[in-house]
BANU-589282 format. One line per 4 residues: number of its first residue (from 1); their letters; for each residue x, y, z of N, C-alpha, C. Coordinates in Angstrom, 3 decimals. Last residue first. Layout:
N
NUM> A> X/Y/Z/X/Y/Z/X/Y/Z; ...
This chain:
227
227> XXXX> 11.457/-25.072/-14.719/10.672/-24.262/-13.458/10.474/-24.307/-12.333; 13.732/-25.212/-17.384/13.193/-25.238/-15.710/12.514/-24.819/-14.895; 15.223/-24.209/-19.446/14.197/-24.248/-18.847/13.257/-24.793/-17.855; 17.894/-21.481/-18.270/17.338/-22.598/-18.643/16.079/-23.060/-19.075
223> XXXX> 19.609/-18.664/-19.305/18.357/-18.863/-18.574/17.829/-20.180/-19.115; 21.350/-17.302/-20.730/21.846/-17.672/-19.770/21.025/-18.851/-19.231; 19.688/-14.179/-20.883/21.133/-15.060/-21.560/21.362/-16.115/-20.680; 16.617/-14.187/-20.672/17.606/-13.635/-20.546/18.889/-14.231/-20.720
219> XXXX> 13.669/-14.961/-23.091/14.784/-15.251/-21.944/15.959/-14.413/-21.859; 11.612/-12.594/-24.293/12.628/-13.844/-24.923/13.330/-13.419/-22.952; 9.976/-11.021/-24.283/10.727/-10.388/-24.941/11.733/-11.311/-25.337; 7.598/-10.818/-22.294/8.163/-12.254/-23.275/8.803/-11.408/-24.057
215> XXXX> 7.435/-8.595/-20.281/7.108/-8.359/-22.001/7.190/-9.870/-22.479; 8.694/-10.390/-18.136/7.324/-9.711/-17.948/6.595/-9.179/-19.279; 11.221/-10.592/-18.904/10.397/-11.850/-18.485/8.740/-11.282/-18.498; 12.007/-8.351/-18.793/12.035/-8.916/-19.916/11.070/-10.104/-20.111
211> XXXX> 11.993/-7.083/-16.465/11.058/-6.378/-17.510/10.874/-7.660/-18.840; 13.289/-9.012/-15.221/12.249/-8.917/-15.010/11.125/-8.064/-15.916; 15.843/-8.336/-16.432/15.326/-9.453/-16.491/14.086/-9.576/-15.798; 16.531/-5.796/-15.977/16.028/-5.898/-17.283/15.660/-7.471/-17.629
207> XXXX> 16.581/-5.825/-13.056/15.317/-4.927/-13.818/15.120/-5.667/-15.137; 18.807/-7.140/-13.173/17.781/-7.349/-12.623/16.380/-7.005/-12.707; 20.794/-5.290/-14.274/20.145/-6.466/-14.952/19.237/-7.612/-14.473; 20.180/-3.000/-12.331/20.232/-3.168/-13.327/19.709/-4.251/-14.234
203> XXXX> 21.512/-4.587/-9.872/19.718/-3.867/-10.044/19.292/-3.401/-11.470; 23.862/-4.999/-10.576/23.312/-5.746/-10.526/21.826/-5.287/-10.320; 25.398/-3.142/-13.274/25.262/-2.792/-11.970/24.398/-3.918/-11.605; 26.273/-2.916/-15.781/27.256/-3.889/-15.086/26.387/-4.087/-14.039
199> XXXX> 24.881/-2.412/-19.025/24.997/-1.915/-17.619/25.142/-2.520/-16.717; 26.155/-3.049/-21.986/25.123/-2.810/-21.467/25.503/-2.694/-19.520; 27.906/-2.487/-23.981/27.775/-3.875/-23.322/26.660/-3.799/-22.603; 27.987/0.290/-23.101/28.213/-0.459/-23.977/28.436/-1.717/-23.311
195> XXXX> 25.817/1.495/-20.593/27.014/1.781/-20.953/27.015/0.703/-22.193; 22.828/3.450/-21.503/23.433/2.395/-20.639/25.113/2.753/-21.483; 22.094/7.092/-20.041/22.586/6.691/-21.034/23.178/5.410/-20.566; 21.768/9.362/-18.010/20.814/8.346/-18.186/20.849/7.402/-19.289
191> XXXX> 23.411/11.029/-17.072/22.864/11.232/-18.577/21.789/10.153/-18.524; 22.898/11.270/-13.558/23.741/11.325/-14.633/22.593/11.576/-15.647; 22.039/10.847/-11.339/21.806/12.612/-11.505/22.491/12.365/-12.710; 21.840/7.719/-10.813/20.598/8.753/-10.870/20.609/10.212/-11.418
187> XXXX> 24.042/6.489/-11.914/23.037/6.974/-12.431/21.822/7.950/-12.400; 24.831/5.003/-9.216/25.593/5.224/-10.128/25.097/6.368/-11.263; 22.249/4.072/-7.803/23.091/5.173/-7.427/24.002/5.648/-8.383; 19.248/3.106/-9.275/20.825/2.583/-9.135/21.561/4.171/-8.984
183> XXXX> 17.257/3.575/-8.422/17.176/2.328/-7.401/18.814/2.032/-7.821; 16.298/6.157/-9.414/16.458/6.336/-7.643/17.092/4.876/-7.478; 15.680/5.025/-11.672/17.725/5.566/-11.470/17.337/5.711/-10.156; 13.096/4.164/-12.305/14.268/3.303/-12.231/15.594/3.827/-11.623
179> XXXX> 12.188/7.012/-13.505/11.776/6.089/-12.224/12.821/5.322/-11.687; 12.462/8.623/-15.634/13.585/7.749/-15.414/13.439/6.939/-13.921; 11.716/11.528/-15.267/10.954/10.261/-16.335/11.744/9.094/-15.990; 13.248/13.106/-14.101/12.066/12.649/-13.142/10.989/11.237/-14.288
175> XXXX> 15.344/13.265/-15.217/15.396/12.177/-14.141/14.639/11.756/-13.675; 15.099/15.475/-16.747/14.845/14.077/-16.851/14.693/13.051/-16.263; 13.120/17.765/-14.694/14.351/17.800/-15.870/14.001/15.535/-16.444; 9.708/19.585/-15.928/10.680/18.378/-14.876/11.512/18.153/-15.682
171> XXXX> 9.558/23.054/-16.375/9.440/21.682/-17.029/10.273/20.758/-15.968; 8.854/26.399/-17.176/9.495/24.893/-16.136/8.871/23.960/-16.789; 9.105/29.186/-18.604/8.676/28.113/-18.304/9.269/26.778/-17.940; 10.463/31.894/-19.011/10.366/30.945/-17.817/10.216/29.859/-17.919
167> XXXX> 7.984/32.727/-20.869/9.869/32.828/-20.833/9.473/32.474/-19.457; 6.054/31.340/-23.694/5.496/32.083/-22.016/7.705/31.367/-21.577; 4.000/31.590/-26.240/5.229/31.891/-25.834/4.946/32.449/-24.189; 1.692/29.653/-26.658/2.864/29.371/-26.191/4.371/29.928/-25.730
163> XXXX> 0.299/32.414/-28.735/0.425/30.935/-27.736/1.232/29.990/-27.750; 0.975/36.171/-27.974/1.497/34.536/-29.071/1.033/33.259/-28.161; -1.313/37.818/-26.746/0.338/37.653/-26.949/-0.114/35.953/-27.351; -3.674/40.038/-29.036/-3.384/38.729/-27.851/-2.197/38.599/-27.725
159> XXXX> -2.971/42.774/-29.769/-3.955/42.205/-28.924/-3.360/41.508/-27.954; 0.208/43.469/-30.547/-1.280/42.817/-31.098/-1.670/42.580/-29.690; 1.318/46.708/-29.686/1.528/45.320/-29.831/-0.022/44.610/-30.236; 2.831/49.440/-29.629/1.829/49.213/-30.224/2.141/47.398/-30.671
155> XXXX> 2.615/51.072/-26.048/3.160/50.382/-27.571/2.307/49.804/-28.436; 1.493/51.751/-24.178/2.310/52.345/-24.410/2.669/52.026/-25.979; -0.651/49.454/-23.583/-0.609/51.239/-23.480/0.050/51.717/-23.847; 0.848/47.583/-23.821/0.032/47.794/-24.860/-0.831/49.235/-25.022
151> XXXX> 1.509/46.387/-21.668/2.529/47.130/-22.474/1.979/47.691/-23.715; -0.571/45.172/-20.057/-0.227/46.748/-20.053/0.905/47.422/-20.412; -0.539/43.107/-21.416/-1.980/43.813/-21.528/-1.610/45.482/-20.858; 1.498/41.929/-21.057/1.540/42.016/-21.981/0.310/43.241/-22.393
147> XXXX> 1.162/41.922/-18.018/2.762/42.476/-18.417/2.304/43.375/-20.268; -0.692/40.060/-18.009/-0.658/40.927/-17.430/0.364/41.839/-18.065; 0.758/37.485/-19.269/-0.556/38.040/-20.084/-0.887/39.750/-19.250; 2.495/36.922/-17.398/2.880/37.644/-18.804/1.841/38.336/-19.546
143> XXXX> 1.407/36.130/-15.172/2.342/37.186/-15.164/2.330/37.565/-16.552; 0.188/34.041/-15.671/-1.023/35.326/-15.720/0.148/36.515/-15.373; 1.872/32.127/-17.016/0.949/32.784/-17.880/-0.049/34.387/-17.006; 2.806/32.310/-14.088/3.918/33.033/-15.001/2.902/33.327/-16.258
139> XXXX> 0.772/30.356/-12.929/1.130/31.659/-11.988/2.296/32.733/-13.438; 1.334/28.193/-14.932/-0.264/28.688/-14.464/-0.086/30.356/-14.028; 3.601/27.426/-14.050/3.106/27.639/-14.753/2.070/28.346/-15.413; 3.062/26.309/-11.062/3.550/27.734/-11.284/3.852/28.289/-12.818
135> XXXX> 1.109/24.129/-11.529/0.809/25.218/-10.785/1.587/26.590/-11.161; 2.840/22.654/-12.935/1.491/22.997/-13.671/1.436/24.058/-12.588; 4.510/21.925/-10.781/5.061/22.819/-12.476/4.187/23.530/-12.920; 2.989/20.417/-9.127/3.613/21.890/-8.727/4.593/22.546/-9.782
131> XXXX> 2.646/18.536/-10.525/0.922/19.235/-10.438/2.227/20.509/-9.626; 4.874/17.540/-10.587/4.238/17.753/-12.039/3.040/18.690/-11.623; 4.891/16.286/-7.912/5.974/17.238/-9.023/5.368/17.823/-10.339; 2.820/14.597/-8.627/2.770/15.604/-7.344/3.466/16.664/-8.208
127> XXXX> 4.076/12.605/-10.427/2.590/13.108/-10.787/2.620/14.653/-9.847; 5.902/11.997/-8.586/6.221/12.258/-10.136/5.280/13.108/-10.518; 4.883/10.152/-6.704/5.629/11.611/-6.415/5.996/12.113/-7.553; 3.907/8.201/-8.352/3.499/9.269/-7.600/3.850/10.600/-7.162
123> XXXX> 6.478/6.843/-9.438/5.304/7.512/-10.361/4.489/8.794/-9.442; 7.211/5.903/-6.910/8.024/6.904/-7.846/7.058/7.553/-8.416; 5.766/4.056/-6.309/5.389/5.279/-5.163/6.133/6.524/-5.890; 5.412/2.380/-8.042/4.304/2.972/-7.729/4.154/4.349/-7.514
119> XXXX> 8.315/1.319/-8.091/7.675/2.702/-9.598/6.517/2.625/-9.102; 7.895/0.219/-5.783/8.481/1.316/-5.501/7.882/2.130/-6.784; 6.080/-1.640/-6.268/5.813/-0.763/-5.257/6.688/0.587/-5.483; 7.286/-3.175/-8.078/6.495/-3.047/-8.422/5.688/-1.282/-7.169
115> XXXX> 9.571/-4.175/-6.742/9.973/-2.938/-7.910/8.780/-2.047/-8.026; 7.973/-5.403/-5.279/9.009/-4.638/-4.476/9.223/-4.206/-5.825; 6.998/-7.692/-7.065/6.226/-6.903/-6.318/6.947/-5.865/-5.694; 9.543/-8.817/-8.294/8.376/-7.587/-9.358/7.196/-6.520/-8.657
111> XXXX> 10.257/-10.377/-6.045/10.900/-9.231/-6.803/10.030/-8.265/-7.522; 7.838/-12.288/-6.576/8.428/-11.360/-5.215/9.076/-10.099/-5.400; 8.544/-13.243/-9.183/7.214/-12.531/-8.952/7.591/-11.717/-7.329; 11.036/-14.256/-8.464/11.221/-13.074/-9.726/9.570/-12.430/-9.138
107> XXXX> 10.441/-16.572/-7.084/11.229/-15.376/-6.743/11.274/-14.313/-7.442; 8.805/-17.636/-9.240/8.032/-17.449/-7.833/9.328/-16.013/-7.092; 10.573/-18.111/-11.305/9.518/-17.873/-11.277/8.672/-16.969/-9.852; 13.418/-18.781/-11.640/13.084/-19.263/-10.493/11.345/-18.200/-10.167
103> XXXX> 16.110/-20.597/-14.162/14.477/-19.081/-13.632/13.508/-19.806/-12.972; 18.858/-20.843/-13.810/17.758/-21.396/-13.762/16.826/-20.868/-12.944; 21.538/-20.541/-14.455/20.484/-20.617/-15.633/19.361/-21.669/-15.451; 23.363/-19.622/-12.607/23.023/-20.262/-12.521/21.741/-21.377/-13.906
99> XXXX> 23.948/-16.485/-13.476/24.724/-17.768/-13.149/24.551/-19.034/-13.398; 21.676/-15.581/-14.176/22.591/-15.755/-15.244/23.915/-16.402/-14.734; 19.146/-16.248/-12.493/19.500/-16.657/-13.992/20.170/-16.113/-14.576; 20.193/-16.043/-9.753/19.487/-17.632/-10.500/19.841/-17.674/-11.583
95> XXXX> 21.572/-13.968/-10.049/22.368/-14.728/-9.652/21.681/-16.576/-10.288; 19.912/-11.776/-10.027/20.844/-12.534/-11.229/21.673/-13.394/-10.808; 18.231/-12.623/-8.048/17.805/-12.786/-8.964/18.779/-13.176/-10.329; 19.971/-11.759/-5.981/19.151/-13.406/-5.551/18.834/-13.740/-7.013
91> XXXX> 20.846/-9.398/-6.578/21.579/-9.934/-6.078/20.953/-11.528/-6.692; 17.842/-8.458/-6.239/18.464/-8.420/-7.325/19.543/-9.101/-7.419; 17.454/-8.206/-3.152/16.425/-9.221/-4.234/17.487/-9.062/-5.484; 18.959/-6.083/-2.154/19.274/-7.495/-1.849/18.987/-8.460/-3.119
87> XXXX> 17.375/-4.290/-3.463/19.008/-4.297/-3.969/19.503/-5.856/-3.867; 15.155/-4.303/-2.656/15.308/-4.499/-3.692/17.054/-4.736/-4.152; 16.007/-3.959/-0.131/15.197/-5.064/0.011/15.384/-5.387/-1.599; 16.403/-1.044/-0.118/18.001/-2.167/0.593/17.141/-3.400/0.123
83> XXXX> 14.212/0.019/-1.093/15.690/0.267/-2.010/16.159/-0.636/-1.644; 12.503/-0.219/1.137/12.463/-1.287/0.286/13.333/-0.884/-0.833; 14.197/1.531/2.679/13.715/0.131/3.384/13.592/-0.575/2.094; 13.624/3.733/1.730/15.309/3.701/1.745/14.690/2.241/2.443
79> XXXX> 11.484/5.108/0.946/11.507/3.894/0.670/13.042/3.769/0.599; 11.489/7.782/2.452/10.700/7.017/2.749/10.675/5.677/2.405; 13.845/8.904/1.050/13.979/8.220/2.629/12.787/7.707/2.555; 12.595/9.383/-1.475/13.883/8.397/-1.482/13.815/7.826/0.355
75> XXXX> 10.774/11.403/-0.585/10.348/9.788/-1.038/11.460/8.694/-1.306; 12.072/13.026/0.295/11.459/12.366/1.268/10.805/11.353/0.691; 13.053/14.147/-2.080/13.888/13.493/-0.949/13.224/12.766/-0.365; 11.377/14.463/-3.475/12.044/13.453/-4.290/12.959/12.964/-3.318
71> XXXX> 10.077/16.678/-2.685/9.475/16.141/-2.506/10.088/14.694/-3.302; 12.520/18.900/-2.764/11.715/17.978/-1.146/10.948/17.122/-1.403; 12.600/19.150/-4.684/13.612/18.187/-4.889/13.432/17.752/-3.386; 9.958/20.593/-5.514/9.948/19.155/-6.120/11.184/18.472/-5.799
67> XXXX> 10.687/23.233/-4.210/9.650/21.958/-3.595/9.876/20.688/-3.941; 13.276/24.070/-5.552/13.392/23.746/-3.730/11.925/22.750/-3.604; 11.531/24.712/-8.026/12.718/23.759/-7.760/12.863/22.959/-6.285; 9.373/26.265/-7.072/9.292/24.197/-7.828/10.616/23.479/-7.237
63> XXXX> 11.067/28.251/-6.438/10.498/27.632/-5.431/9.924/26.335/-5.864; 12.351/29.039/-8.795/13.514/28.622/-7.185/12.190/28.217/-6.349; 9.949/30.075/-10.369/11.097/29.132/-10.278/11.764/28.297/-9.581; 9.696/32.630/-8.626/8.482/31.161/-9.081/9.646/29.590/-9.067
59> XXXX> 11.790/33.918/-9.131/11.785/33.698/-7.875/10.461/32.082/-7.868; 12.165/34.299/-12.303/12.976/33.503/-11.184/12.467/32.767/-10.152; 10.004/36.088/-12.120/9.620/34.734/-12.762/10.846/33.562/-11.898; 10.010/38.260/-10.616/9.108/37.459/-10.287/9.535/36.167/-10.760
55> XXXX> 12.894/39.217/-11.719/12.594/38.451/-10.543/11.897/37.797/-9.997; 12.830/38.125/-15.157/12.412/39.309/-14.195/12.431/38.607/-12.826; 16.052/36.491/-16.813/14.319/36.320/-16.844/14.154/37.658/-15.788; 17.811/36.776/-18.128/17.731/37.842/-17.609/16.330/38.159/-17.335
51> XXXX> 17.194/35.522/-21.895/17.936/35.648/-20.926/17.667/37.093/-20.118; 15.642/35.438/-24.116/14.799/35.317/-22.741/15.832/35.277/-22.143; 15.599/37.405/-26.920/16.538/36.113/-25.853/15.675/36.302/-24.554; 13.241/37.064/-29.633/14.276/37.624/-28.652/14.971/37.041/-27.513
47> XXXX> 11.745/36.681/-31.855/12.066/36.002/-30.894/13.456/36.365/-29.890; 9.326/38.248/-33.707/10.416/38.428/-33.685/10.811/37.217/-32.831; 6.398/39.719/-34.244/6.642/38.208/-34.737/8.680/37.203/-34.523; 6.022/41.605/-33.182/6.602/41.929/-34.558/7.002/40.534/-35.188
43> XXXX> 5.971/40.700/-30.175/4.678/41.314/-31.585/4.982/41.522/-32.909; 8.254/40.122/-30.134/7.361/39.327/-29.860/6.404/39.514/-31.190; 9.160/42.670/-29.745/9.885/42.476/-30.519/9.104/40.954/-30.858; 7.728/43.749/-27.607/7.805/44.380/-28.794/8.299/43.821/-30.153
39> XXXX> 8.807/42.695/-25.613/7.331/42.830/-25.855/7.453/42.961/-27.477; 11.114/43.641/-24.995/11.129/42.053/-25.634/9.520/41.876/-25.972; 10.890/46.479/-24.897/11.269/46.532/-26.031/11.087/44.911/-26.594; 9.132/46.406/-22.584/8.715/46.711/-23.633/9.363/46.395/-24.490
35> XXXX> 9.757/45.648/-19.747/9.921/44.681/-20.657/9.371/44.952/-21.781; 10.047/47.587/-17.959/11.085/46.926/-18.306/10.819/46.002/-18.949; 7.205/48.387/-17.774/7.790/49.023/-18.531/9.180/48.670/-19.203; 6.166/45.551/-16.447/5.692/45.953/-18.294/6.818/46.734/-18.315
31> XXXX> 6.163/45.349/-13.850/7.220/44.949/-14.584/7.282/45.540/-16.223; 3.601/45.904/-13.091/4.232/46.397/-12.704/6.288/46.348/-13.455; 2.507/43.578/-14.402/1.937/45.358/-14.421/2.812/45.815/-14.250; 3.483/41.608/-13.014/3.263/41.348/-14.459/3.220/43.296/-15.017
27> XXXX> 2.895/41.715/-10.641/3.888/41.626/-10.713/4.186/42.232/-12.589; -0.255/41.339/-11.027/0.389/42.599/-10.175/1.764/42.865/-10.917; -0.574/38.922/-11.651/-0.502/39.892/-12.404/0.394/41.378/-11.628; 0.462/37.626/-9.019/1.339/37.853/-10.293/0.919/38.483/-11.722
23> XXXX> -1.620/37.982/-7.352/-0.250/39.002/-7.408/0.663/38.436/-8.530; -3.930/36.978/-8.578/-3.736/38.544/-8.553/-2.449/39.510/-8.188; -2.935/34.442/-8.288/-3.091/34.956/-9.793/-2.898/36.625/-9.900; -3.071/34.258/-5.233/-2.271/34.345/-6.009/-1.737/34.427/-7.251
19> XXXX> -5.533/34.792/-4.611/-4.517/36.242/-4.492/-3.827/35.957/-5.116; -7.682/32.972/-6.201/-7.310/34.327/-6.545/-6.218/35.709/-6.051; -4.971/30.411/-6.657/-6.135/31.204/-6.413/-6.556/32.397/-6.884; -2.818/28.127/-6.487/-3.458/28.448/-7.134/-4.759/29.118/-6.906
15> XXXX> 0.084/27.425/-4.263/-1.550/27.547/-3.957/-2.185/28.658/-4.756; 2.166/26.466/-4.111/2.332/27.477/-4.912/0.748/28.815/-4.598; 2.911/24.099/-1.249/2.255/24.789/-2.842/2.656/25.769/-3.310; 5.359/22.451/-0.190/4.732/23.711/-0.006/4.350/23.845/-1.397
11> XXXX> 4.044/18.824/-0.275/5.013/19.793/-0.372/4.477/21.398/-0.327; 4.240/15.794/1.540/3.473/16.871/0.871/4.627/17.874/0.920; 5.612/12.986/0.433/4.735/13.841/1.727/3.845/14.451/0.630; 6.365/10.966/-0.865/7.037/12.235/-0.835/6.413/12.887/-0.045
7> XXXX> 5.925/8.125/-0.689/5.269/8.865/-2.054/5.927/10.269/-2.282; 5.927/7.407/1.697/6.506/6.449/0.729/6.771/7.344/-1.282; 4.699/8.938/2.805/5.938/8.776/3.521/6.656/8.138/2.119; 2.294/8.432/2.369/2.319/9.747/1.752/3.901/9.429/1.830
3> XXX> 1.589/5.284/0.653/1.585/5.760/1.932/1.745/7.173/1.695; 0.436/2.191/-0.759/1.499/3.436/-1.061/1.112/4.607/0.138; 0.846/-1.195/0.000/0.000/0.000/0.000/0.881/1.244/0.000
């Protein structure tokens, strides 16, 4: 059963409302005059450097960031129990079938349940992370559309501003698609790229013999038939 402990807690919102739409227009208003000329250059169909984002947008920023990497900690400690359980299991696993070459069914299903939990509780806290992007996302469109609606006093820009162009915008980096790397240390903050020959680490080819076994993708090297 997936737990909050297990999942990442909870994290400080952004908390989508009306003050807080109303102060980032605010922000948005108040910022326009320093941002006429990239306004401008928008409207003219142009694309200008978004370097030297405005403090509001930064500051949005630095706070996903600081939330979503609380909320990737406390789900790593929360399942630092079944990480050591899975690490063990993997050990047990390649060891049946590629030492030994003989797939041991019932242990692999044990195993799949403990992976199976953890990309539960990963996915979850994944989803969370994601609803606090969408949130401040959300908070930078009503900064700009603000910004944009009162640079338009002064200048002469179209109406609507462009869809999709919104400077700032966040996005989860990769790691957070990559469920699997919380369980091999070697990897987690890297490229996410296997090595040639493919990846030494024993949770590793533990995974990929259980994914494999689980697609029928064909036996893993090694692997008898025996049940």
């Amino acid at each position: 059963m997936i737990n909050s402990g297990r999942t990442g807690g909870t994290a400080r919102r952004l908390r989508i409302g009306i003050v807080s739409t109303a102060v980032a227009r605010g922000h948005g208003r108040r910022d326009a005059p320093g941002l006429l000329d990239v306004l401008t250059e928008i409207g003219e169909g142009r694309h200008p450097s978004t370097d030297g984002l405005p403090p509001y947008v930064l500051g949005v920023r630095a706070q996903v960031v600081r939330s979503t990497t609380r909320l990737r900690s406390r789900m790593l400690l929360g399942n630092r129990g079944l990480s050591e359980q899975i690490q063990a299991e993997s050990v047990r696993v390649v060891t049946q079938y590629t030492k030994r070459g003989e797939p041991a069914p019932a242990a692999l299903a044990r195993y799949g349940r403990s992976v199976g939990t953890w990309r539960n509780s990963a996915a979850v806290c994944r989803s969370r992370a994601q609803g606090l992007v969408d949130e401040a996302n959300h908070l930078l469109t009503c900064y700009w559309d603000a910004a944009w609606t009162r640079a338009r006093r002064t200048r002469e820009i179209p109406e609507l501003r462009p869809t999709g162009w919104l400077p700032g915008r966040i996005e989860l980096d990769a790691t957070w698609h990559r469920i699997d790397d919380g369980l091999l240390s070697d990897r987690w903050y890297g490229a996410g790229t296997a090595r040639a020959g493919g990846d030494p680490a024993v949770v590793a080819q533990a995974l990929a013999i259980l994914d494999s076994q689980a697609t029928g993708a064909g036996a893993p090297r090694g692997t008898g038939s025996r049940g």
